[in-house]
C-alpha positions as a Python dict, from the first residue, in 0.01 Angstrom:
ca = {
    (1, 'X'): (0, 0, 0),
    (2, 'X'): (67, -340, 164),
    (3, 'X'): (321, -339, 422),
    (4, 'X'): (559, -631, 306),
    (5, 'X'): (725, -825, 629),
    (6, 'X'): (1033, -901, 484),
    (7, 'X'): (1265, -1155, 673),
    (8, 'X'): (964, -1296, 874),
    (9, 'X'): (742, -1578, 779),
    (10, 'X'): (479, -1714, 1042),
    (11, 'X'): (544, -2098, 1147),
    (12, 'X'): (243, -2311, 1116),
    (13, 'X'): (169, -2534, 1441),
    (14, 'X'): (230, -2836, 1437),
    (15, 'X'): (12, -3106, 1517),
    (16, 'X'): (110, -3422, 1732),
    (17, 'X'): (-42, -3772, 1730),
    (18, 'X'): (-96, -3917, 2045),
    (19, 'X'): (-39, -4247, 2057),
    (20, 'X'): (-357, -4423, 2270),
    (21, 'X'): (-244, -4583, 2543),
    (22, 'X'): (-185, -4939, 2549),
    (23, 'X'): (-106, -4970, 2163),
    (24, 'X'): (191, -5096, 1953),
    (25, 'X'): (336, -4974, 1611),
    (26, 'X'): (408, -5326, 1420),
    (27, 'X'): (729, -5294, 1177),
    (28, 'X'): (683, -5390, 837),
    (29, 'X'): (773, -5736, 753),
    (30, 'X'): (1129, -5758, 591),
    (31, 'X'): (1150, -5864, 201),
    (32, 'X'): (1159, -6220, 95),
    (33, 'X'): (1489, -6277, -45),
    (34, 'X'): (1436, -6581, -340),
    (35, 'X'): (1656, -6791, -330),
    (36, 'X'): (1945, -6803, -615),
    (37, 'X'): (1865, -7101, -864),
    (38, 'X'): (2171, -7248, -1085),
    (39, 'X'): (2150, -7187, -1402),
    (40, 'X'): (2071, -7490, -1625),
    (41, 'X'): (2344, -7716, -1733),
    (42, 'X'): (2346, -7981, -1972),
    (43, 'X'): (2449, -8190, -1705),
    (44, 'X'): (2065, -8220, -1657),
    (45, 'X'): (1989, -8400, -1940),
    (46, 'X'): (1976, -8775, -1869),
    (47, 'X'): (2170, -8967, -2129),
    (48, 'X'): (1935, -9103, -2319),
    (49, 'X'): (1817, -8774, -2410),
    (50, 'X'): (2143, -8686, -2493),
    (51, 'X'): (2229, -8954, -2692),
    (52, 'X'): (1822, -8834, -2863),
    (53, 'X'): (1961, -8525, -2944),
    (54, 'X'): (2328, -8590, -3052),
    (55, 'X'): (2204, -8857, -3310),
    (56, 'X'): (1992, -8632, -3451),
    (57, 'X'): (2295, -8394, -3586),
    (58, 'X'): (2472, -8468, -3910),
    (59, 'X'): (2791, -8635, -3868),
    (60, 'X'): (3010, -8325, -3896),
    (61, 'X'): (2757, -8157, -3637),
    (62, 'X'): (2861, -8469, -3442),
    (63, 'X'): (3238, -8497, -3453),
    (64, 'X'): (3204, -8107, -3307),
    (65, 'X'): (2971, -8186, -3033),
    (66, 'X'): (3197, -8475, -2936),
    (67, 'X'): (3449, -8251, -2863),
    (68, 'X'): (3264, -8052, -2594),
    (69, 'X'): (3352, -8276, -2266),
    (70, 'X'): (3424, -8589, -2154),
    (71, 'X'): (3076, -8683, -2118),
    (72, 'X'): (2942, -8581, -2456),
    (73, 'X'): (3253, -8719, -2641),
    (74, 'X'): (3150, -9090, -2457),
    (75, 'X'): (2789, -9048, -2552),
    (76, 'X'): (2883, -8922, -2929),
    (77, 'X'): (3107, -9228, -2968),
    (78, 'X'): (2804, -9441, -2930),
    (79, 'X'): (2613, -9263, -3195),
    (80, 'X'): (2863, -9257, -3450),
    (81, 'X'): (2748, -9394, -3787),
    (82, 'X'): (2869, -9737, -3901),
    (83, 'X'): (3036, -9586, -4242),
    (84, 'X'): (3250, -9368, -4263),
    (85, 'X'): (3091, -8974, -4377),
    (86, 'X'): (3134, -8841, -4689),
    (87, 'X'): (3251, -8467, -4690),
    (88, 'X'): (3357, -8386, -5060),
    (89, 'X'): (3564, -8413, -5336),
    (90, 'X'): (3907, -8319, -5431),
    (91, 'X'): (4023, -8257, -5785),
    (92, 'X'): (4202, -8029, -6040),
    (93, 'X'): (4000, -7769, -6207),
    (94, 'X'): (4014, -7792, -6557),
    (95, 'X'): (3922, -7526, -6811),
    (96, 'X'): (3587, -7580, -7007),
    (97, 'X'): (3733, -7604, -7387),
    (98, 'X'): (3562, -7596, -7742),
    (99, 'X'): (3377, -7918, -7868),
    (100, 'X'): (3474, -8108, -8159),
    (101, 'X'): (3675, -8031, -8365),
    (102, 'X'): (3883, -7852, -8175),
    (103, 'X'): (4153, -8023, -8016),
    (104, 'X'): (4040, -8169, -7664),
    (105, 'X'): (4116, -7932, -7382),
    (106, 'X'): (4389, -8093, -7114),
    (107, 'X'): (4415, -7725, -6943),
    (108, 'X'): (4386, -7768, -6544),
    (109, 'X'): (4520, -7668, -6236),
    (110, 'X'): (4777, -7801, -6091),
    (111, 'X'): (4681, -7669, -5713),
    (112, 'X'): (4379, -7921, -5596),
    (113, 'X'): (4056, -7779, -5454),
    (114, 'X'): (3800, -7924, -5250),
    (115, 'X'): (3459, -7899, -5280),
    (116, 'X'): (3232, -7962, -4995),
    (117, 'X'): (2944, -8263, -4990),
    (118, 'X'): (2659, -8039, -4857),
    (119, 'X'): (2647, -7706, -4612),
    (120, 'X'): (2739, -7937, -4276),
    (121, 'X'): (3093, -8051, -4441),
    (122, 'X'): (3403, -7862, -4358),
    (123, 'X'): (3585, -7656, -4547),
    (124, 'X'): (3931, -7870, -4614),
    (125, 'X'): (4217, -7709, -4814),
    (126, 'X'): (4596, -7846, -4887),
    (127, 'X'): (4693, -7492, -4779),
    (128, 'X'): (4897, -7627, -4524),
    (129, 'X'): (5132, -7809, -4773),
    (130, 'X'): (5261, -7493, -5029),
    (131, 'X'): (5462, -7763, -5237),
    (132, 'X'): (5110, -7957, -5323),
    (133, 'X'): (5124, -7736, -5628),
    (134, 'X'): (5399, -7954, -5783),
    (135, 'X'): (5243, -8269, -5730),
    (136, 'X'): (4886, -8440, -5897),
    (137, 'X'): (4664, -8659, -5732),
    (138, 'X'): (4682, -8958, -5838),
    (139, 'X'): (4459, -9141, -5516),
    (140, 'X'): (4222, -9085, -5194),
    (141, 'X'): (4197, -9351, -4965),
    (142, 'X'): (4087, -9395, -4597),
    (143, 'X'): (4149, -8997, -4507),
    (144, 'X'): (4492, -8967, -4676),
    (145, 'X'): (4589, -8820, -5053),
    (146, 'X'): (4876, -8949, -5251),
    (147, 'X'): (5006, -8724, -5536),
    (148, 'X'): (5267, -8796, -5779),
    (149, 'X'): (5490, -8534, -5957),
    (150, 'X'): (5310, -8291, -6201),
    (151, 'X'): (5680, -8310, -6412),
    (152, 'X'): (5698, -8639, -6615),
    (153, 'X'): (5980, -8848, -6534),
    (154, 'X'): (6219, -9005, -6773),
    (155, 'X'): (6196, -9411, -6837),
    (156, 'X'): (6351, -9574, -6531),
    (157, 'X'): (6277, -9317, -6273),
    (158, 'X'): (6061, -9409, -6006),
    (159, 'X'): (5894, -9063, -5845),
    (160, 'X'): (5884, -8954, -5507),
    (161, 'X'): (5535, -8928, -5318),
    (162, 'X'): (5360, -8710, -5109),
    (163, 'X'): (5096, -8809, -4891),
    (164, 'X'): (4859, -8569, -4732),
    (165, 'X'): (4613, -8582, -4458),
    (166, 'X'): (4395, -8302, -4480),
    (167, 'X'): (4175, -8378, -4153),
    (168, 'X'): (4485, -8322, -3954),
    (169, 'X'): (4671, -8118, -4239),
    (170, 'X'): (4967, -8319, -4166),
    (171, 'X'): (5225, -8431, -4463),
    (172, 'X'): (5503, -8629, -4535),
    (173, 'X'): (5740, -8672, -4860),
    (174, 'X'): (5813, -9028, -4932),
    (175, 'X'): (6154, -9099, -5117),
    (176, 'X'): (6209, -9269, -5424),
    (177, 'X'): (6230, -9643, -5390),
    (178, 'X'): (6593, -9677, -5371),
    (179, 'X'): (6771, -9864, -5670),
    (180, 'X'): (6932, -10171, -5448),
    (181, 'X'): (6542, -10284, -5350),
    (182, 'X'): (6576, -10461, -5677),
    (183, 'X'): (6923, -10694, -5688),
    (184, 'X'): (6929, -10716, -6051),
    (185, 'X'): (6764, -10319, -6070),
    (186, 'X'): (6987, -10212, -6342),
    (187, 'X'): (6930, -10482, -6586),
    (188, 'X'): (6537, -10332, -6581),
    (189, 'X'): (6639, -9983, -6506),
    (190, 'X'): (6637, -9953, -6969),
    (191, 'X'): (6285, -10124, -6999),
    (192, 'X'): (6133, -9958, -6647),
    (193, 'X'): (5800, -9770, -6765),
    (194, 'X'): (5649, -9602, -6463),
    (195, 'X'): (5266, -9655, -6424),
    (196, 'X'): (5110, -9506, -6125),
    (197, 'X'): (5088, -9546, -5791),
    (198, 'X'): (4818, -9587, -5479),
    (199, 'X'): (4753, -9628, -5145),
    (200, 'X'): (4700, -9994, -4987),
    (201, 'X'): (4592, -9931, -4615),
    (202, 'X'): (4650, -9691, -4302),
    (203, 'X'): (4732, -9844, -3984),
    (204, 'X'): (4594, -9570, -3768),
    (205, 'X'): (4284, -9320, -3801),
    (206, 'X'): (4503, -9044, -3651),
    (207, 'X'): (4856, -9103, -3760),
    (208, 'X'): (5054, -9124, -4074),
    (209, 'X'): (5095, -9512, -4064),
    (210, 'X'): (4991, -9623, -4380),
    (211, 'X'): (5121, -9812, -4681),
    (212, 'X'): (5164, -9728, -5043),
    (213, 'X'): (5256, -9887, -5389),
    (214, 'X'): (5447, -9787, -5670),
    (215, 'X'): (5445, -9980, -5961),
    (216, 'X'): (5589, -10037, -6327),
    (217, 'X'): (5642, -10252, -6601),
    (218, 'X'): (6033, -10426, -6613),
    (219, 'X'): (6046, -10618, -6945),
    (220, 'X'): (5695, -10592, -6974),
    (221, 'X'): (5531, -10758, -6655),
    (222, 'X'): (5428, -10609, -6343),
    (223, 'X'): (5595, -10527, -6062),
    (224, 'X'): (5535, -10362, -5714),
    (225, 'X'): (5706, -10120, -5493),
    (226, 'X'): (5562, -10098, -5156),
    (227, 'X'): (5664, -9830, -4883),
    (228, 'X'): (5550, -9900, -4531),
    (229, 'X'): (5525, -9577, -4320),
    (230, 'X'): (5532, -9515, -3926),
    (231, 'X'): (5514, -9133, -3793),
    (232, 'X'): (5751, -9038, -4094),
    (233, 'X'): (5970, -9328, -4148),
    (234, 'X'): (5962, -9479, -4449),
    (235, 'X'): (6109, -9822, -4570),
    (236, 'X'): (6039, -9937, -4945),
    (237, 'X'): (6063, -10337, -5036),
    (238, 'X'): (6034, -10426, -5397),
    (239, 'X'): (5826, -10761, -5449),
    (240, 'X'): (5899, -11019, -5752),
    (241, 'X'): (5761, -10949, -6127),
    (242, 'X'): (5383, -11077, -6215),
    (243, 'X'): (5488, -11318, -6453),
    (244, 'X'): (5163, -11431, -6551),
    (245, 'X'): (5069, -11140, -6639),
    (246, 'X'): (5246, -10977, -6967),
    (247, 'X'): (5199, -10650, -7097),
    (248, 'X'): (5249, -10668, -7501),
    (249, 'X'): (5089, -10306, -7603),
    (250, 'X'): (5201, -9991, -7513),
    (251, 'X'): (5231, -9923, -7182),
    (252, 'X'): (5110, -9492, -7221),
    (253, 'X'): (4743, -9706, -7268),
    (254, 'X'): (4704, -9750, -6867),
    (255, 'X'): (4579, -9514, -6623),
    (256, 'X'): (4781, -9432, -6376),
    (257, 'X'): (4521, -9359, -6146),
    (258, 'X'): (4348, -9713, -5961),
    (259, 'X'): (3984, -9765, -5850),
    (260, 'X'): (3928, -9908, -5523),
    (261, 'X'): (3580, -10094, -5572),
    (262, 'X'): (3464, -10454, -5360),
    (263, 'X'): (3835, -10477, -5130),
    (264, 'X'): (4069, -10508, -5470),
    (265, 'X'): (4218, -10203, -5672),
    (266, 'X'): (4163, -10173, -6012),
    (267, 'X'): (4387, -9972, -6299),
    (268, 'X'): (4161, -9923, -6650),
    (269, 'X'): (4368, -10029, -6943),
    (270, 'X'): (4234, -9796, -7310),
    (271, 'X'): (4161, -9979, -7569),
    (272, 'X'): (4112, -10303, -7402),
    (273, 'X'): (3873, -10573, -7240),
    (274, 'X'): (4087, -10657, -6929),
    (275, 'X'): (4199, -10462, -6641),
    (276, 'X'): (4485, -10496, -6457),
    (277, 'X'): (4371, -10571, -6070),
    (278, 'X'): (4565, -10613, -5751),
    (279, 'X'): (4475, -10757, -5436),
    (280, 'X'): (4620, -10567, -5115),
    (281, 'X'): (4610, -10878, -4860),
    (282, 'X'): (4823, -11068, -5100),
    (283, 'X'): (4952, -10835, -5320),
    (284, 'X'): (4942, -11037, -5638),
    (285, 'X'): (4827, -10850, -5949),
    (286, 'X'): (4554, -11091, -6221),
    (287, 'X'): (4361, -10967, -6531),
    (288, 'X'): (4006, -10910, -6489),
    (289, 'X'): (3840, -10953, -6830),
    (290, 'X'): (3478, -10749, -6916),
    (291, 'X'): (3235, -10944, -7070),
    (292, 'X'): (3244, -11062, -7373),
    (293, 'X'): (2994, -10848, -7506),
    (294, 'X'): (3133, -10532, -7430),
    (295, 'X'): (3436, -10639, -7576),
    (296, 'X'): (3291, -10722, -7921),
    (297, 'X'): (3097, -10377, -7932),
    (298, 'X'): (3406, -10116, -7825),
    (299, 'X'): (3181, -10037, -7538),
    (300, 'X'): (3305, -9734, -7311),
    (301, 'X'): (3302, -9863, -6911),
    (302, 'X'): (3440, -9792, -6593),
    (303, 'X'): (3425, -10005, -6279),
    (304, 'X'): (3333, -9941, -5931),
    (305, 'X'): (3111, -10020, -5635),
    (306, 'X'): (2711, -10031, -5621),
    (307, 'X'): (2554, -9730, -5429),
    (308, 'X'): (2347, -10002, -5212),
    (309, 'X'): (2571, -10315, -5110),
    (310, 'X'): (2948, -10218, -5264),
    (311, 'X'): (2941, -10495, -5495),
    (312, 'X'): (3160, -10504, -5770),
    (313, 'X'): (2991, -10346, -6082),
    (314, 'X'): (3065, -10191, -6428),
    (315, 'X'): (2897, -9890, -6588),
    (316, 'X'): (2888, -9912, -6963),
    (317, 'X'): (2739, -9743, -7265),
    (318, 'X'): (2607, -10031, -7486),
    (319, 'X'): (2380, -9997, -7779),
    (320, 'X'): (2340, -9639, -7680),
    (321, 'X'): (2199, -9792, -7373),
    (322, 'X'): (2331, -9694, -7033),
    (323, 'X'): (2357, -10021, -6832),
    (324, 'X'): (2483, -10171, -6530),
    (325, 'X'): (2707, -10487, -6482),
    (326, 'X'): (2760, -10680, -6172),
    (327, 'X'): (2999, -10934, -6032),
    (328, 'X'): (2791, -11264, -6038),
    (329, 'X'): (2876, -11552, -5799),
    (330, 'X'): (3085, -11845, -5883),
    (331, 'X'): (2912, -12117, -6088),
    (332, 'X'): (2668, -11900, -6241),
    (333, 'X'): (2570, -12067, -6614),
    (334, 'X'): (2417, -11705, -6745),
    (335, 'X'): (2730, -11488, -6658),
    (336, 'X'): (2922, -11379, -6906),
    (337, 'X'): (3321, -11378, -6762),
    (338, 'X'): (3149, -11362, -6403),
    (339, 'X'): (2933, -11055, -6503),
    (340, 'X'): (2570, -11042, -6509),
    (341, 'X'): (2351, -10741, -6670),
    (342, 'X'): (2152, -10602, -6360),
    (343, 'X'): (1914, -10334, -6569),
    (344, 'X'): (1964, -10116, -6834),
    (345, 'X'): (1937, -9743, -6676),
    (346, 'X'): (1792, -9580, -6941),
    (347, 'X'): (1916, -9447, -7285),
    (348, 'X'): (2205, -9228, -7370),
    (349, 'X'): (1937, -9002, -7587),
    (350, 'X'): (1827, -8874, -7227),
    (351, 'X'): (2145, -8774, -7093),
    (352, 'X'): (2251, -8609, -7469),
    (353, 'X'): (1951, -8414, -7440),
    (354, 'X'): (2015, -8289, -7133),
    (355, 'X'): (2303, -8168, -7212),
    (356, 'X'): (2320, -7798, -7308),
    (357, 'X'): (2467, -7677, -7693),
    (358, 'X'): (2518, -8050, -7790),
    (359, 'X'): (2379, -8118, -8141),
    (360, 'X'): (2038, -8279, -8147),
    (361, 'X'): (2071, -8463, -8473),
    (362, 'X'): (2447, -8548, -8506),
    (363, 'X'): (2417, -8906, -8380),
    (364, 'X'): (2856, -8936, -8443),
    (365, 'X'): (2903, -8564, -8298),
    (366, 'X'): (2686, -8694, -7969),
    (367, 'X'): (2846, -9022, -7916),
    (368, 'X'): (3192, -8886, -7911),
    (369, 'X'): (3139, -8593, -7725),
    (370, 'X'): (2971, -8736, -7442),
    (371, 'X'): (3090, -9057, -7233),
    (372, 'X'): (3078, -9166, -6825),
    (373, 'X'): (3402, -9128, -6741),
    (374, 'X'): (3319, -9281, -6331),
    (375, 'X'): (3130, -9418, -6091),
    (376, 'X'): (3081, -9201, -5701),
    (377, 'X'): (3366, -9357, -5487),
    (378, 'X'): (3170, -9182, -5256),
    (379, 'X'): (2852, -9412, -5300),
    (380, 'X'): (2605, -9139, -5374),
    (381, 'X'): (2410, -9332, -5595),
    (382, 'X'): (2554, -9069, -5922),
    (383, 'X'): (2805, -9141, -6170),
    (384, 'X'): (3038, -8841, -6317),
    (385, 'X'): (2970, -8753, -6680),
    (386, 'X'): (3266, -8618, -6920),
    (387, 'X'): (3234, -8389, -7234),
    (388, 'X'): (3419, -8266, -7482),
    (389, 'X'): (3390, -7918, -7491),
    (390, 'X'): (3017, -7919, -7314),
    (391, 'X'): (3128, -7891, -6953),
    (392, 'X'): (3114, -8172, -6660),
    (393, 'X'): (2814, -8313, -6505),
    (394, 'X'): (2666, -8566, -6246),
    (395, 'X'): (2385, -8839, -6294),
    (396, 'X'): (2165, -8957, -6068),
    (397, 'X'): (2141, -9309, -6179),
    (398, 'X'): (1811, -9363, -5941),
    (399, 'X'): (1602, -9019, -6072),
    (400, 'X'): (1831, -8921, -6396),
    (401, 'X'): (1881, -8561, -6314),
    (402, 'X'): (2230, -8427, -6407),
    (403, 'X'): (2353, -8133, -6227),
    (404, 'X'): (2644, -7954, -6360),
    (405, 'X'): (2975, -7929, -6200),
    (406, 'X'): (3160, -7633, -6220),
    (407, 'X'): (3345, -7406, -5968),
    (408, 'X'): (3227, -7006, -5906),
    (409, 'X'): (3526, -6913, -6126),
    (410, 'X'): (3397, -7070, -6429),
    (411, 'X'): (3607, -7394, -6422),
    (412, 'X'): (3461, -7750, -6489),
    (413, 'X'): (3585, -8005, -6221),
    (414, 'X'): (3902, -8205, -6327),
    (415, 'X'): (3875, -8527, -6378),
    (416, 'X'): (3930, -8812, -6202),
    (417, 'X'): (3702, -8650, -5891),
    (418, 'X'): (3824, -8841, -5563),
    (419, 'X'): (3589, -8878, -5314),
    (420, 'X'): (3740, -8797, -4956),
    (421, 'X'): (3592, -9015, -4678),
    (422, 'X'): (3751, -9016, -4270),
    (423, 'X'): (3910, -9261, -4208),
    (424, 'X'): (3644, -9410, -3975),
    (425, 'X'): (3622, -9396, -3655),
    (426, 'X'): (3814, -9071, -3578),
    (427, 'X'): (4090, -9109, -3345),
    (428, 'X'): (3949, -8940, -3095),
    (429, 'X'): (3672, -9168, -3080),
    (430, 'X'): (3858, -9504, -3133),
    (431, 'X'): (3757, -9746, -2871),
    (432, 'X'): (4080, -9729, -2658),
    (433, 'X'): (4044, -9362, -2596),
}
């Protein structure tokens, strides 16, 4: 058997480099440190590429960006658009309803929704103002909404108004105009008939400076209330009646709702070939009469701005003809009342057909079920079609498509549809900031 040596293990010699004579060990050389570069800033960009890149974003895109720094908020200013963005509409849902003959549907909503332009518009709501839900909207001008009281008002009462400015989702109530605006107000107050009301102008992009009118009929003419408003203080002044201007039908056949088209405001009277029009520099009301030949037909129209140059223009449905009417220039031998026929569109057969369920070959059940019932505000080049009981569309008045217009809950959307555009340029980006 082996012998095992426990506890003893032999040590293997070690063998040692000499070093030769006259011979140096060289250290390695230490590791380059790299130097630390900065990360990259926009700083870098020079600000013409800057300004490149920042006009290439949509406007919404833009009003964010400006908002960055100083620097980008200086360069965004100088990009800004000349007019003023479009980001939606605003309206009242209204349930869809049976066609003829059942009685027309007048079911809506009395909370407003929004509904954005296209995927870069913001999201705006009225959230912000819980008592919106008692009040309609009756006008959307320069960034602010005005609504009236959803509760109708006995004869004599003038309402009170709210104004809203959803940007900034700021509000204010305005109070009734009070009674001694008027010195002979109670000799009126028995033949006062409330008609509607609007907004004239807004002082500031970013503050609630604007001014509004309220206006009636005392012993059948015109008259205006106008409330001038500075960060919340408001002061009403009642101006003298229209007298050339007298009101001998009903007065339930206006709208309560004015048009802003071409600087004036316009309020559609039913059942007649004159509107009623008021100028906000001077604030005298005149009739504006249709032509002649839309008169003597019982055409349907509405008035409004063209999509290209915002001149003053009426859309019509004329020998089952969709046409276009402009404001001609003074002096003009071929205008009829100042209006000249620009081009017919194309012919109300299209648009029936295009709508879905509607009766091919009842020419009556067709022409009363289906009517324009506005032009965009917003300038889109589309007017807003209205049915009875078929849902609510848009036309594109350049390539004819209609689209239809209805909310994810099923809901058409209300009529009138008001256009929301800033109130231009946003204060942030006014030149004295």
């Amino acid at each position: 058997m082996r012998q095992k040596n426990r506890g003893k293990t032999k040590k293997k010699a070690k063998t040692k480099t000499k070093t030769p004579p006259f011979s140096y060990s060289v250290p390695p050389a230490p590791p380059v440190e790299q130097e630390a570069t900065a990360p990259a800033t926009n700083d870098v960009l020079a600000e013409d590429a800057l300004r490149d890149i920042l006009g290439r974003l949509s406007v919404a895109d833009l009003l964010r960006a400006a908002l960055a720094c100083h620097r980008w908020r200086r360069v965004a200013s100088r990009c800004l658009p000349r007019s003023a963005p479009l980001l939606g509409y605003f309206f009242h849902p209204t349930a869809p309803g049976l066609p003829p003959p059942q009685p027309f549907c007048k079911d809506f909503d009395t909370h407003a929704v929004f509904a954005p332009f296209d995927a870069s518009s913001p999201r705006l709501s009225l959230d912000f103002a819980p008592d919106a839900d008692r009040f309609l909207l009756m006008d959307c001008h320069q960034g602010l909404l005005l609504l009236h009281p959803a509760m109708e008002l006995p004869d004599g009462i003038l309402p009170r108004l709210l104004v809203l400015d959803p940007a900034t989702r700021r509000r204010t109530l305005l109070p009734a105009p009070p009674r001694d605006t008027v010195p002979d107000d109670r000799r009126w107050r028995s033949s006062r008939h409330y008609v509607g009301c609007a907004l004239l102008s807004r002082a500031h992009p970013g503050r609630l400076c604007f001014e509004a009118v309220c206006y009636a009929l005392d012993g059948g003419h015109p008259r205006a209330w106008i409330a001038t408003v500075n960060d919340r203080k408001c002061v009403w002044r009642a101006l003298p009646r229209a007298m050339d201007i007298s009101v001998d039908f009903d007065p339930y056949w206006f709208e309560g709702r004015c048009v802003h088209a071409a600087g004036k405001m316009y309020w559609h009277i039913c059942n007649s070939a004159r509107l009623l029009a008021l100028d906000p520099a001077t604030l005298r009301f005149s009739d504006m009469l249709v032509p002649d030949f839309l008169a003597d037909h019982f055409c349907t129209f509405r008035i409004g701005e063209t999509p290209e140059d915002g001149r003053l223009c009426i859309l019509a449905v004329a020998n089952q003809q969709l046409q276009l009417w402009v404001r001609g220039e003074a002096g003009m031998s071929e205008s009829d009342n100042g209006w000249v026929l620009e081009r017919v569109i194309m012919d109300m057969d299209v648009v029936y057909d295009a709508v879905p369920g509607l009766p091919k070959h009842d020419d009556k059940h067709r022409f009363w079920s289906v009517w324009p019932s506005d032009m965009d505000a917003g300038r889109t080049g589309k007017a807003f079609i209205r049915t009875w009981g078929y849902g609510r569309y848009s036309l594109d008045l350049n390539t004819r498509k209609m689209e239809r217009l209805a909310t994810k809950r099923g809901k058409n959307y209300g009529h009138p549809m008001f256009a929301y555009i800033l109130a231009w340029p946003p204060a942030f980006l006014a030149p004295e900031h």
